[in-house]
C-alpha positions in Angstrom: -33.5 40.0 16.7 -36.3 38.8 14.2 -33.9 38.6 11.2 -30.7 36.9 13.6 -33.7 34.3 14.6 -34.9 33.9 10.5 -30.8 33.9 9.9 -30.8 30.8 12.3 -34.0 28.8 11.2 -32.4 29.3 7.1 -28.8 27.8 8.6 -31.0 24.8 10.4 -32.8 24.0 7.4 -30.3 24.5 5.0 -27.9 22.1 7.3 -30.9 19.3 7.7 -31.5 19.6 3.9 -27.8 19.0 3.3 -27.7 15.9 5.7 -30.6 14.6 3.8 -28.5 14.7 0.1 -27.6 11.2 -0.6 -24.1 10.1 -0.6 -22.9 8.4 -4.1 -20.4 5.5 -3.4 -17.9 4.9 -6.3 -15.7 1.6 -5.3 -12.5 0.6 -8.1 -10.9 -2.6 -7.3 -8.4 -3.7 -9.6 -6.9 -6.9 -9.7 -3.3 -8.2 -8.8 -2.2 -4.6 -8.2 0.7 -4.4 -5.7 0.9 -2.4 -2.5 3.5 -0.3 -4.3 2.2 0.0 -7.9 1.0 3.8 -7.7 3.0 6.6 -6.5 1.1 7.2 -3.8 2.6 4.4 -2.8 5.9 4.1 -3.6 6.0 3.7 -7.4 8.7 5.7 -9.3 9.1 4.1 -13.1 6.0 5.6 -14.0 3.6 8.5 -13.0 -0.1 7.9 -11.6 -0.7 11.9 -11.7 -4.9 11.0 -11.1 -4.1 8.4 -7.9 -1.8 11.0 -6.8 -4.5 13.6 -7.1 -6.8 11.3 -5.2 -4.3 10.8 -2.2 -3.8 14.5 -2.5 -7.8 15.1 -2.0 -7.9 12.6 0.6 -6.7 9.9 2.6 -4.3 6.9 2.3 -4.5 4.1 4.2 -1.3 2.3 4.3 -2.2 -0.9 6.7 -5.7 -1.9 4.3 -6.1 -6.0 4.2 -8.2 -8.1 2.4 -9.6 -11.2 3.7 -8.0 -13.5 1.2 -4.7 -13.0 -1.1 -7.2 -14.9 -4.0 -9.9 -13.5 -6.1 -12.9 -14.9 -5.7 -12.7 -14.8 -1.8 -11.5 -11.1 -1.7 -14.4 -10.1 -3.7 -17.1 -12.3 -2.1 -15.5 -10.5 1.2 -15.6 -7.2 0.1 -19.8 -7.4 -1.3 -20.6 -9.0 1.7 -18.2 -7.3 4.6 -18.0 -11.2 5.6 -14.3 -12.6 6.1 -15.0 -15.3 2.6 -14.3 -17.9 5.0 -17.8 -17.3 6.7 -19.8 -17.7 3.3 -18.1 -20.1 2.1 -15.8 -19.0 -1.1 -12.3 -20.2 -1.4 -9.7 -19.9 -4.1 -11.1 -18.9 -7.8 -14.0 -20.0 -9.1 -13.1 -21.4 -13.2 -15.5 -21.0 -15.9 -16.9 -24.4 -15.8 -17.9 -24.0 -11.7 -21.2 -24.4 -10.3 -20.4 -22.3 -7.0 -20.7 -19.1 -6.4 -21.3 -16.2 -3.7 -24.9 -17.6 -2.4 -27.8 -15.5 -3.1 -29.0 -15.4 0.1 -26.1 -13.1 1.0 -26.7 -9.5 1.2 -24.1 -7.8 -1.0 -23.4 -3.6 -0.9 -25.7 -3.3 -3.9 -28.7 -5.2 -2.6 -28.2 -2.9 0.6 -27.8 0.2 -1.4 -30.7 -0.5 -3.9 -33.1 -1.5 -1.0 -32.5 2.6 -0.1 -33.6 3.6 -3.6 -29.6 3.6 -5.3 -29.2 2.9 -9.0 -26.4 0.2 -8.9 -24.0 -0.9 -11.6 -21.1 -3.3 -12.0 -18.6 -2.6 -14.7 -15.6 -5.0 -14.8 -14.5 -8.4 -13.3 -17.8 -10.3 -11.1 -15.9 -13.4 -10.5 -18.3 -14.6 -7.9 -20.3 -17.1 -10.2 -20.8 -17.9 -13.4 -24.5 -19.3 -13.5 -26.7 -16.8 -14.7 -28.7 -17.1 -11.2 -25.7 -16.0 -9.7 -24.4 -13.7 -12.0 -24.5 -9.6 -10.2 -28.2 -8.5 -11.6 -29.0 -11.6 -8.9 -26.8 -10.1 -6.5 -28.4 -6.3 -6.2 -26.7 -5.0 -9.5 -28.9 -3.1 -12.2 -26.5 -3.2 -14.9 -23.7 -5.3 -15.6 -21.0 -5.4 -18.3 -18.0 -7.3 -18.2 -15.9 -10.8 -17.7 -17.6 -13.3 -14.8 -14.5 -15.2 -14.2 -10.7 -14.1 -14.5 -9.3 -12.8 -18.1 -6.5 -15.7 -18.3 -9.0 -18.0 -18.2 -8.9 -18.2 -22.1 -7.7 -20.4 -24.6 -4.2 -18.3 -24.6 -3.5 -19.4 -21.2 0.2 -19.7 -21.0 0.6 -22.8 -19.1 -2.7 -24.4 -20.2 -3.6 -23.3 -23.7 -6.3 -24.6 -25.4 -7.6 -25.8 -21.3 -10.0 -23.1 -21.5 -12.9 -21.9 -22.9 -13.4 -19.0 -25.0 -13.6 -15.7 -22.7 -16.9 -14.8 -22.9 -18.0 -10.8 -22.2 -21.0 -9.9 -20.8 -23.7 -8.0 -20.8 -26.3 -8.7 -18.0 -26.6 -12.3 -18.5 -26.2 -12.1 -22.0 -23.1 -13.0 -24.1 -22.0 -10.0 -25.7 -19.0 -11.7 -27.7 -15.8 -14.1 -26.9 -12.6 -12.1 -26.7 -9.7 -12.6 -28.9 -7.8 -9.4 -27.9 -8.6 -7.5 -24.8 -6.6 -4.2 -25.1 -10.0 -1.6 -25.0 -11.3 -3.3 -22.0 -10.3 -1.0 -19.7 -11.4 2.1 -22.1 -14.9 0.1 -22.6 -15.5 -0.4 -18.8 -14.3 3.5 -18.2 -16.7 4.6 -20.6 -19.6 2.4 -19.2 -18.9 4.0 -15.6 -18.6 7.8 -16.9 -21.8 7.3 -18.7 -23.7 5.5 -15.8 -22.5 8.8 -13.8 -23.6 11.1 -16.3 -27.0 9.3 -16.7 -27.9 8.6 -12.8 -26.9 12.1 -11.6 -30.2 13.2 -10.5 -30.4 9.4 -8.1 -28.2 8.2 -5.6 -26.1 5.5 -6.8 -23.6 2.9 -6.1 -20.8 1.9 -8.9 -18.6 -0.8 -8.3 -15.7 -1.0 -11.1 -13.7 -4.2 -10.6 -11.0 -3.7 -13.1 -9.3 -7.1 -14.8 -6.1 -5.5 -15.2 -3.7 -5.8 -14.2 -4.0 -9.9 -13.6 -2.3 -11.3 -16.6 -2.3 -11.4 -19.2 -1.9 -8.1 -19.4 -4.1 -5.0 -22.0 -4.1 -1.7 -22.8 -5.3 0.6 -25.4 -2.9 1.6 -27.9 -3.2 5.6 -26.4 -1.1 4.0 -23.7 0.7 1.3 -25.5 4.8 1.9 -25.1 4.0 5.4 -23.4 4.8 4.9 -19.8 8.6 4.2 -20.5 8.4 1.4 -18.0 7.2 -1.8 -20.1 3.7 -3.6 -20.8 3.5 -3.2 -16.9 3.9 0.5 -16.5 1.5 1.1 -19.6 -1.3 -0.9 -18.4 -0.8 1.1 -14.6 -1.1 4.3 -16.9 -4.3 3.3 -18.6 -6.1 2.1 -15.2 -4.6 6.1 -13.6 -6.6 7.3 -16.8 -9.4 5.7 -15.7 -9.5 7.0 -12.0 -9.2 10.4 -13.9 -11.9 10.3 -15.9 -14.2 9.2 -13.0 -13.3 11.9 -11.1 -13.9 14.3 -13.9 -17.3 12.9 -14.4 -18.0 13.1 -10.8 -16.5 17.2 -10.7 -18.4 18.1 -13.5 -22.0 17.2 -12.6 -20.9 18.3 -9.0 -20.8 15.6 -7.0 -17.7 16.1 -5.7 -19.0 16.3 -2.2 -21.5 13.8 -1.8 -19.6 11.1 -3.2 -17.4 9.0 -1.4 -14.6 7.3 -3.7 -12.2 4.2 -2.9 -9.5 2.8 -4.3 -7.9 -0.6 -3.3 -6.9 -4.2 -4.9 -8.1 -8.0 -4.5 -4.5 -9.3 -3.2 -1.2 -8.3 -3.7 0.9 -9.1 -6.8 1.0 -11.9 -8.9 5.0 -12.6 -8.8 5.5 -15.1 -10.6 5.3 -13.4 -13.9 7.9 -11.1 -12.9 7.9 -8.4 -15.5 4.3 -8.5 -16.1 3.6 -8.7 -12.5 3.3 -5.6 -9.7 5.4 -5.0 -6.4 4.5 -5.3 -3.2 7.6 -2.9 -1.7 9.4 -3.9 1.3 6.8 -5.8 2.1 6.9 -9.7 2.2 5.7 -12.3 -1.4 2.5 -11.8 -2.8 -0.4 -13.4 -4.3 -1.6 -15.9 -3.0 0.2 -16.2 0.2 -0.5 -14.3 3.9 2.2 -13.0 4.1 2.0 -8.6 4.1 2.4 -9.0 0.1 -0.4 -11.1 0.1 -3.1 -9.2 1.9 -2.3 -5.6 2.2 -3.0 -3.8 -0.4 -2.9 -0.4 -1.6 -5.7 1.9 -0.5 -7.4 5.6 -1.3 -10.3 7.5 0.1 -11.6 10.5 -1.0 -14.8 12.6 -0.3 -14.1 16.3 0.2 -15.2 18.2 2.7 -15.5 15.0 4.8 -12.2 12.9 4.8 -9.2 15.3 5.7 -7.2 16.1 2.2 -3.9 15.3 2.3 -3.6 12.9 5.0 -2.9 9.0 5.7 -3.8 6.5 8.3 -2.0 3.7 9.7 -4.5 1.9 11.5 -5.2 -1.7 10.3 -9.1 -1.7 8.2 -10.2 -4.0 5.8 -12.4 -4.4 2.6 -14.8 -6.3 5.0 -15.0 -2.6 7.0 -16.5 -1.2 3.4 -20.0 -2.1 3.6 -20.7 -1.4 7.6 -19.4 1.6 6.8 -21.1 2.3 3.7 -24.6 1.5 5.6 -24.1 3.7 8.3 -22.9 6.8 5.5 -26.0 6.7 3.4 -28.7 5.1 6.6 -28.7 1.5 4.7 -30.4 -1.1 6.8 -26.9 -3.7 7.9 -27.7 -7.6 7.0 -30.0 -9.5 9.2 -27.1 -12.3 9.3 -23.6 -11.7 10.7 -20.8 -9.8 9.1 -17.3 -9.3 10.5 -16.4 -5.7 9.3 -17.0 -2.3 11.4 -17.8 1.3 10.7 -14.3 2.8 10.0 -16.0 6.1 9.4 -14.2 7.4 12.3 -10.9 6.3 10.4 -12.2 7.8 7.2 -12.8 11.5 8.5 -9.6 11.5 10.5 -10.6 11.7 14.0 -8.5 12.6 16.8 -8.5 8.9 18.6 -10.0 6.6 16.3 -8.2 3.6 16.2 -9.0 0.4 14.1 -12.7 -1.3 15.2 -10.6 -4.7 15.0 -9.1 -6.5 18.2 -8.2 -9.6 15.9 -8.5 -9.8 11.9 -7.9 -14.0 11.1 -6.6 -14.8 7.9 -7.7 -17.3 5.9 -6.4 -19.2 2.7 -7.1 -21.8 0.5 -9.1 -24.9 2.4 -10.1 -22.3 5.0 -6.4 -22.7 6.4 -6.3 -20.4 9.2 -2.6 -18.7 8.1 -2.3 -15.6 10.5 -3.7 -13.4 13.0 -3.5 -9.9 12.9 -4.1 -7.6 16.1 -3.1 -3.6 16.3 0.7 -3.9 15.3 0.9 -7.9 16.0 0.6 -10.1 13.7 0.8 -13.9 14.7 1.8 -16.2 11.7 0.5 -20.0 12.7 2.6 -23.3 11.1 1.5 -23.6 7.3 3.2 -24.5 3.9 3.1 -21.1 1.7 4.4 -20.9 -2.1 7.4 -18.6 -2.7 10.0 -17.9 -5.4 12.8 -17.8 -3.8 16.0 -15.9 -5.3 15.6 -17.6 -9.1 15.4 -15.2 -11.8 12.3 -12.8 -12.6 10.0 -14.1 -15.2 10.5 -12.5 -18.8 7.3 -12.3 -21.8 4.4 -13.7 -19.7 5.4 -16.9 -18.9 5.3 -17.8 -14.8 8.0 -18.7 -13.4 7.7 -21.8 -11.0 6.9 -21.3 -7.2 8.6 -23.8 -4.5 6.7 -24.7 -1.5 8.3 -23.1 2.0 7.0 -23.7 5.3 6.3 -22.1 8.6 7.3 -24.8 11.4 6.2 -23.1 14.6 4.3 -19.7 15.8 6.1 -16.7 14.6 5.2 -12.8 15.7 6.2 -9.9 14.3 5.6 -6.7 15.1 4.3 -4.6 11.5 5.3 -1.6 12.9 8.4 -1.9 13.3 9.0 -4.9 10.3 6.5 -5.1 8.1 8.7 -7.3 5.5 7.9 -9.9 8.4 11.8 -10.3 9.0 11.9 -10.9 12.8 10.3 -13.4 14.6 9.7 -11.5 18.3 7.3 -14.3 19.8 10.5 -14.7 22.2 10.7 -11.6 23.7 6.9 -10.9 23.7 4.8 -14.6 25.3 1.8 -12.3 26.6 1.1 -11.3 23.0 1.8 -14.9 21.7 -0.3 -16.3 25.0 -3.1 -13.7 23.7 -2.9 -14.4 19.8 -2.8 -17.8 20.0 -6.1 -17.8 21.9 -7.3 -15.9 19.6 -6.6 -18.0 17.1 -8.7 -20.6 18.9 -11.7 -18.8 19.1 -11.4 -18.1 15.3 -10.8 -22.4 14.5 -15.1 -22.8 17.0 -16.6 -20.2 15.0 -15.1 -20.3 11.3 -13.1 -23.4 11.4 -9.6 -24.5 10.3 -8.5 -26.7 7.2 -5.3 -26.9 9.0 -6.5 -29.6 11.7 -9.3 -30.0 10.2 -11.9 -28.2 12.3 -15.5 -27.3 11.3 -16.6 -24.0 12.9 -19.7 -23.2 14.0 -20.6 -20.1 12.0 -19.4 -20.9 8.3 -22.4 -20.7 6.0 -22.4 -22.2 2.2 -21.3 -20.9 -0.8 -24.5 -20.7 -3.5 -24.6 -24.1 -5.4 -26.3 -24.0 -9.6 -26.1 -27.6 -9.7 
């Protein structure tokens, strides 16, 4: 009896001491990647071997949105779990603005640190260039990388010479201006692997916001011509690599299990450059529009022993849902102010049930135009001019082709279960939805506003201002 009692009390200790190991949080967002640009995902010109790996260790979700098919406002979403409209970012910040994400916001990494995490940034920032809103401001220890997009350079296709040299950083400090940018990917690799290696004994937070592949597009020359499917395919390879060699960092100082991984884009694909750009799948446009190509995005999750290997889920989350559920993962104290996202950690680990914390997700573009509503399989698309392409010819060599400007008229509905290329309008045969939706949509024009008609709301709060 004695020893089955001293079995017990080693079981309960040894369970509080392993619920007491902090959990590491590894996020890579690239940039312009399309909802089918890994196999995971649909992609069959070229092999992603280490993505497919990931989805084999743990869980796809194939209805993940971002708040914004644009840069700057994805990313200012996904620090803050704040729909951009809320804090103000819109669009892309250039290298000569004065805005940025405001520093009263509390990002993931101020969150993490404030818990004792070593935090780092390797990659794309793109949420202000002033050095008091560059990320060591923003709750990063260590930052190396581009603060603004990598076509915003004097190669520009359209504009050349209508930038200014790209400038890469270290912390606040400019490291050199690039003339070619083909080991970026390898440099920002090796900065995370190292930062793993180094911060193994601490908790920590890396954020890897990969350039590529937004044109114009890199890659090493160990992946140069190797993929067999183009520049395109290659530069895919090379950011596969990359997820590969974080995950063998992350094996090798075992962390396997105490380190939760995602994988997930800004926006959808950039079509307009055709053969240098991505694919979004069946799914409708891309970039820059909210339409499904726009916003959903590709999206990975893996943490063994906690998120179910092997398996997918098809309820709607968000990049917003990443830092709610992030805090309550490692204990971290939530903002004071409001966010939008929820704890998806239900989602994460698979539970029998869980269905997605969201009753309505607004979307938001350019001018805080409210474009679209999305609720369980709905998704209500409200009047609004979009860019599209139409049936012209793809792009060839990195020069855009030109978009025309479409419009919506009236209300639409579609259901995404059923159509998500956002073929058939149903708002016909379904007016309770519409009825619902649309007063949704309301509610979202009194609390965040609506460029559309141009409505205030109640609850946006301002960018950060370096003038």
């Amino acid at each position: 009896m004695k020893d089955i009692r001293l079995l017990a009390l080693i079981l309960a200790a040894l369970t509080l001491r392993a619920a007491a190991v902090p959990v590491n949080v590894v996020v890579i967002f690239c940039d312009d990647l399309g909802y089918a640009d890994i196999e995971p995902f649909g992609a069959q010109a070229y092999k992603t071997p280490h993505l497919g790996r990931m989805a084999s260790e743990g869980r796809k979700f194939t209805r993940f949105y971002v708040s914004s098919a644009v840069c700057s406002a994805s990313r200012s979403a996904l620090m803050t779990g704040c729909l951009h409209s809320r804090v103000g970012i819109h669009g892309a910040f250039g290298p000569g603005a004065k805005q940025g994400l405001h520093p009263g916001e509390v990002t993931i990494a101020e969150m993490l640190k404030a818990k004792g995490y070593s935090t780092a940034i390797y990659g794309k920032w793109h949420l202000g260039r002033p050095s008091q809103l560059l990320p060591q401001k923003q709750g990063f220890d260590t930052y190396f990388g581009l603060p603004y997009s990598n076509d915003m350079w004097p190669r520009h296709p359209e504009s050349p010479g209508g930038y200014p040299p790209l400038p890469l950083l270290e912390g606040e400090r400019v490291l050199k201006t690039l003339e070619d940018q083909s080991d970026l990917t390898k440099q920002i690799t090796e900065r995370a692997v190292k930062f793993i290696e180094a911060g193994r004994d601490r908790p920590f937070f890396l954020y890897v916001p990969h350039p590529q592949p937004h044109v114009p597009l890199f890659c090493s020359t160990a992946f140069r011509g190797k993929s067999g499917a183009g520049l395109y395919g290659d530069v895919i390879s090379e950011l596969d690599w990359s997820v590969g060699e974080i995950l063998a960092a992350l094996k090798k100082h075992e962390l396997d299990e105490r380190t939760l991984v995602v994988f997930t884009s800004d926006n959808g694909p950039w079509l307009s450059y055709g053969e240098h750009s991505g694919s979004a799948g069946s799914l409708r446009e891309g970039k820059g529009t909210s339409w499904e190509g726009g916003i959903r995005v590709p999206c990975l999750m893996r943490w063994p022993g906690t998120i179910p290997a092997g398996t997918e889920c098809a309820e709607a989350a968000s990049a917003i849902d990443l830092l709610p559920t992030i805090a309550a993962i490692t204990g971290a104290e939530l903002p004071r102010e409001k966010i939008d996202g929820r704890n998806i950690l239900p989602l994460l680990k698979g539970e029998s049930g869980a269905q997605s914390p969201h009753e309505a997700f607004p979307i938001y573009l350019a001018g805080n135009e409210l474009q679209a509503l999305i609720s369980r399989q709905w998704k209500l698309v409200l009047p609004h001019n979009y860019r599209t392409l139409g049936d012209q010819p793809k792009a060839r060599g990195g020069i855009p082709a030109k978009y025309r400007t479409a419009r919506v008229a009236k209300p639409q509905l579609y259901d995404l279960l059923k159509d998500d290329g956002e073929r058939k309008d149903v708002s016909a045969e379904n007016p309770k939805v519409m009825q619902r939706l649309l007063a949704a949509a309301e509610t979202c024009r009194a609390t965040l506003g609506d460029g559309l008609n141009q409505r205030r709301g109640s609850e946006n709060r301002p960018a950060g201002d370096a003038k």
